[in-house]
N, C-alpha and C positions, 0 to 999 in steps of 0.2 A: 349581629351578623350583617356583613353587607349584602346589597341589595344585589340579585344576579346582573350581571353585565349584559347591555345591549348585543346581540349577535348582529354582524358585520355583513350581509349576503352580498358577495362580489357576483359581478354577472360572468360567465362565462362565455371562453370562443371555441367553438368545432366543438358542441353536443351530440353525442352520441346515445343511440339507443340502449346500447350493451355497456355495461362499467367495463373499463380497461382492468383484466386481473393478472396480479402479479403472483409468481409463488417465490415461496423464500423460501432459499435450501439450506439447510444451519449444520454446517460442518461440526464435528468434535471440535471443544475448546474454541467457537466463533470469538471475534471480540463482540460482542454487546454493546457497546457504541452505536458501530459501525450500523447493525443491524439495526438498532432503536431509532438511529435517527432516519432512517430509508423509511421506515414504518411510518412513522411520526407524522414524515411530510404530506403521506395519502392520505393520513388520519384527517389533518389537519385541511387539505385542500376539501374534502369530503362535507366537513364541517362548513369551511368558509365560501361555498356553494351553495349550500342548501340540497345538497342531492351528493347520489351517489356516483362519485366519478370512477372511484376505483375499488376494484377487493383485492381481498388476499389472500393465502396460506400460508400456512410452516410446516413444509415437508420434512424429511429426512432418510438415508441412510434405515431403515429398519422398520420407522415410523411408530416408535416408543417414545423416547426419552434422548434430550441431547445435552451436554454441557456448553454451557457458555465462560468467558474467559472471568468471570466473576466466581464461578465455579458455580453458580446456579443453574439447577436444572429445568430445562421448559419440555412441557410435552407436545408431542406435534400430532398432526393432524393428519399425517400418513406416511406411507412411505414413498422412496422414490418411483412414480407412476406415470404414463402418460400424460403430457398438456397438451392443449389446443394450441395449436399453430400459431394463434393470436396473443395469448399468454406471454408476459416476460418473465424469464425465470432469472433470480437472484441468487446467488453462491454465495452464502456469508464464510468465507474464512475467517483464521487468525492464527496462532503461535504456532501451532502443531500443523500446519495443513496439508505439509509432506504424508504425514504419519492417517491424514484425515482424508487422501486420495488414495480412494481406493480403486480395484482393477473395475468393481461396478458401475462406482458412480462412472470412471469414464466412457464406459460403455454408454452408461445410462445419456450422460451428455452428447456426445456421438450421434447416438441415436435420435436424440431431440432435436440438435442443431441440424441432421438431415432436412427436417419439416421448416427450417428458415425461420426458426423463434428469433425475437432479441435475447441475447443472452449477456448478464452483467455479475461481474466478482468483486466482491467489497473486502476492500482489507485486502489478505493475502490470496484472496481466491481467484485472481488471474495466475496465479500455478497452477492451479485446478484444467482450467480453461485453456493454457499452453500444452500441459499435458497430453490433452487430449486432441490437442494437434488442432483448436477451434481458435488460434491466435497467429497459426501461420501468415504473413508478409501483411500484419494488422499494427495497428498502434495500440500500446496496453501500459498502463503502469502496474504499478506497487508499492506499498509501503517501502518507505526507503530503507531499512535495516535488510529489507531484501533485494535490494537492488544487484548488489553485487553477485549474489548466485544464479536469481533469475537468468541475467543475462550472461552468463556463464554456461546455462544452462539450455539456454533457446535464443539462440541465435538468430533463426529466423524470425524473432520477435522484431516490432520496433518500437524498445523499450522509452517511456520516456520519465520525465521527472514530475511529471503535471498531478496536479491534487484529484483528476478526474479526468480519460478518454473516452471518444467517441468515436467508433470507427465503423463505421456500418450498422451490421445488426450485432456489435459485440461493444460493451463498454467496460470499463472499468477501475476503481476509485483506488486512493493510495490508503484507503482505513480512516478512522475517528470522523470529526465532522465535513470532512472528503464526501459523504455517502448526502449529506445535506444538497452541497450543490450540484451534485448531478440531479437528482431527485429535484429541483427545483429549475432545473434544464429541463430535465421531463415533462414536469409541468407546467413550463412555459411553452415548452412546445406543441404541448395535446391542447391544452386551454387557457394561452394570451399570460403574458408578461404580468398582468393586473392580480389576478389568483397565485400566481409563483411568489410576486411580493406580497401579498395579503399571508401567505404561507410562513415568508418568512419575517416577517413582525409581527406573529404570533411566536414566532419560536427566538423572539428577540434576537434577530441573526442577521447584521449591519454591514458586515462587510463581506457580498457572498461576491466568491470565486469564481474563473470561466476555465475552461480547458486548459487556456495560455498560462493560468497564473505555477507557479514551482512549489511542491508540498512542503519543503524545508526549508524556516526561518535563513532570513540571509547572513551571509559570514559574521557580519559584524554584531547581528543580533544574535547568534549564536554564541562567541564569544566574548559580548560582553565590552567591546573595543569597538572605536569607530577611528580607523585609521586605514583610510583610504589604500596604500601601499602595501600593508599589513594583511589586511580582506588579500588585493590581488595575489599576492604570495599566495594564501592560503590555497586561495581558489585553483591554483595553478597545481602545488599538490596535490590535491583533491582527485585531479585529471590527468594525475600524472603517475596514477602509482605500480601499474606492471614495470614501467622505465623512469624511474627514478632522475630526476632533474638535481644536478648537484646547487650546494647553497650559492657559487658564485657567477652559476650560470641565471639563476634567480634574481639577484641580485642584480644582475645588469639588468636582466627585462623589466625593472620597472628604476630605474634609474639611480641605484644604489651604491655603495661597496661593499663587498663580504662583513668587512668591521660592522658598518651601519646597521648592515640587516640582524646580525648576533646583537646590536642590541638592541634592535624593534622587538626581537622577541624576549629577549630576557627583562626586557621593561614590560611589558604590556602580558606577554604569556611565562613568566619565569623557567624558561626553559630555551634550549638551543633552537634554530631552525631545524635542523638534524635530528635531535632529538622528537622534536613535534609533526617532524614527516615521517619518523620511525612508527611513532602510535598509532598516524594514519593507515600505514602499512600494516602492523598487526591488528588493527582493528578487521579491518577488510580480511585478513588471513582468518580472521577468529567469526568472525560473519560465515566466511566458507566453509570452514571446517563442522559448524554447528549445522548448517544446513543444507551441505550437498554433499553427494560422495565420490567428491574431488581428491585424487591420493594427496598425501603429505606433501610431493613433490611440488606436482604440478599448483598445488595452492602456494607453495613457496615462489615458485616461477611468476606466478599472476600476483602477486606482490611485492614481486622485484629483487627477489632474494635470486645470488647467484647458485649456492649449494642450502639441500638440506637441513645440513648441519650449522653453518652460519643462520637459516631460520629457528630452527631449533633452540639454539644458544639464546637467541634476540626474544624467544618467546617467551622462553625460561624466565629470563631474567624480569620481564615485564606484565606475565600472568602468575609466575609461581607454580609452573607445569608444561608440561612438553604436549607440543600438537599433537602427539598419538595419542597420551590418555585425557587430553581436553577431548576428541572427538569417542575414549572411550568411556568416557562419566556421563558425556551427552546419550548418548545411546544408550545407556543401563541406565538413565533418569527416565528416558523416553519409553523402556519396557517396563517402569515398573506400572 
């Protein structure tokens, strides 16, 4: 057996008499990442202290039993209650979190955010937090698979793409190890840069992120190419899909010919340019349809389809079912 390890005691800066306590609110179907690793971090600074900096709970909705997205169930420690003013409350979302904002909880947040809490959503739980109108003319991410309805959805957000916001007394992370580095923001900011890093090499965590940095690998590491011209294309799609950029207007902007560009992609993506901004375009339609209740139409229109039926057809052909009963299998999956 090895011998136990020396413990590390970082000194800390700005001691306080009171632990700073957090509750964590664990929606139906949380993702468990997100949440473990927010925990993780207090656990750990607590330890690499030598004292108690911070506590916690795990609230909920009922204040029985919650699922997490492992489908493991954790029991909490009450239901949604009064906090002290001082208190930061954490919103774990995750896949369901539409189905997991309920008319209470927003109440319940409502009410809380009146007393001037910080208030922070992991994962998908800045819908939680827009919902309830505590994200109005604020800066807030999300998981990027949700990017597209959020802001679809709340306009008055100002949505960004960052691994983790800070916007006052509201923040909010994009999900998975996102919840790391804010949580090591936090803790650099209550008690010194020294303990935030001592935090994070304990949790062997080398390259942590700041607000600036973007949650989605970059073009070219996503696809697997590193072709300068190829990325720019891409990117330009990407930001371009209510209005649709034909291929030989592309083409020119990064210095090309139509020929050249058909076969940048058929080398490197085995597929047309056209083809490959088509997908983008139903991917985003298939995004909507799964998570807001955006008509048929109008999700065709915000993905650049001029009718319907031209969407329709395009859907067909490249999910194997028509937007009406993709958005009606989702819902009769979501009741059962």
């Amino acid at each position: 057996m090895l011998p136990p390890a020396k413990r590390q005691i970082v000194k800390v800066e700005n001691e306080t008499d009171r632990p700073q306590q957090f509750v964590f609110v664990l929606l139906n179907d949380f993702t468990l990442l997100s949440f473990a690793a927010a925990m993780d971090c207090l656990r750990l600074a607590n330890r690499m202290a030598n004292k108690t900096l911070y506590t916690w709970k795990v609230v909920g909705e009922g204040g029985d039993t919650v699922r997490s997205s492992t489908q493991t169930v954790f029991q909490l420690e009450g239901d949604l209650e009064d906090v002290h003013r001082d208190d930061v409350v954490v919103l774990c979302g995750g896949r369901a979190v539409h189905e997991a904002t309920s008319k209470r909880l927003l109440a319940w947040l409502r009410r809380e955010a009146r007393k001037g809490i910080r208030l922070a959503g992991l994962c998908t739980a800045s819908y939680s937090m827009a919902k309830a109108g505590l994200l109005d003319g604020k800066k807030a991410t999300i998981h990027w698979e949700n990017q597209d309805s959020f802001s679809e959805e709340f306009e008055e957000v100002e949505l960004t793409k960052s691994v983790f916001t800070i916007d006052g007394n509201r923040m909010s992370t994009a999900g998975g190890t996102s919840s790391i580095d804010l949580f090591l923001q936090l803790i650099a900011s209550d008690h010194g840069e020294e303990l935030a890093s001592a935090v994070a090499d304990q949790q062997i965590y080398s390259s942590i992120r700041t607000d600036q940095d973007t949650q989605r690998l970059s073009v070219p590491t996503r696809i697997g190419v590193r072709h300068p011209k190829l990325s720019q294309v891409i990117q330009m799609m990407e930001s371009n899909i209510e209005e649709p950029i034909s291929p030989s207007l592309l083409a020119k902007d990064v210095g090309m010919s139509t020929r050249q560009l058909e076969r940048l992609f058929r080398r490197y993506l085995n597929r047309s340019p056209k083809r490959y901004y088509m997908e983008l375009r139903l991917q985003k339609a298939r995004n909507l349809l799964m998570q807001t209740d955006m008509s048929v139409i109008n999700v065709a229109l915000a993905c650049g389809f001029a009718s319907p039926s031209h969407f329709s057809k395009c859907y067909r052909a490249h999910y194997e079912t028509t937007p009406y009963r993709e958005r009606g299998t989702h819902a009769s999956r979501l009741s059962v």
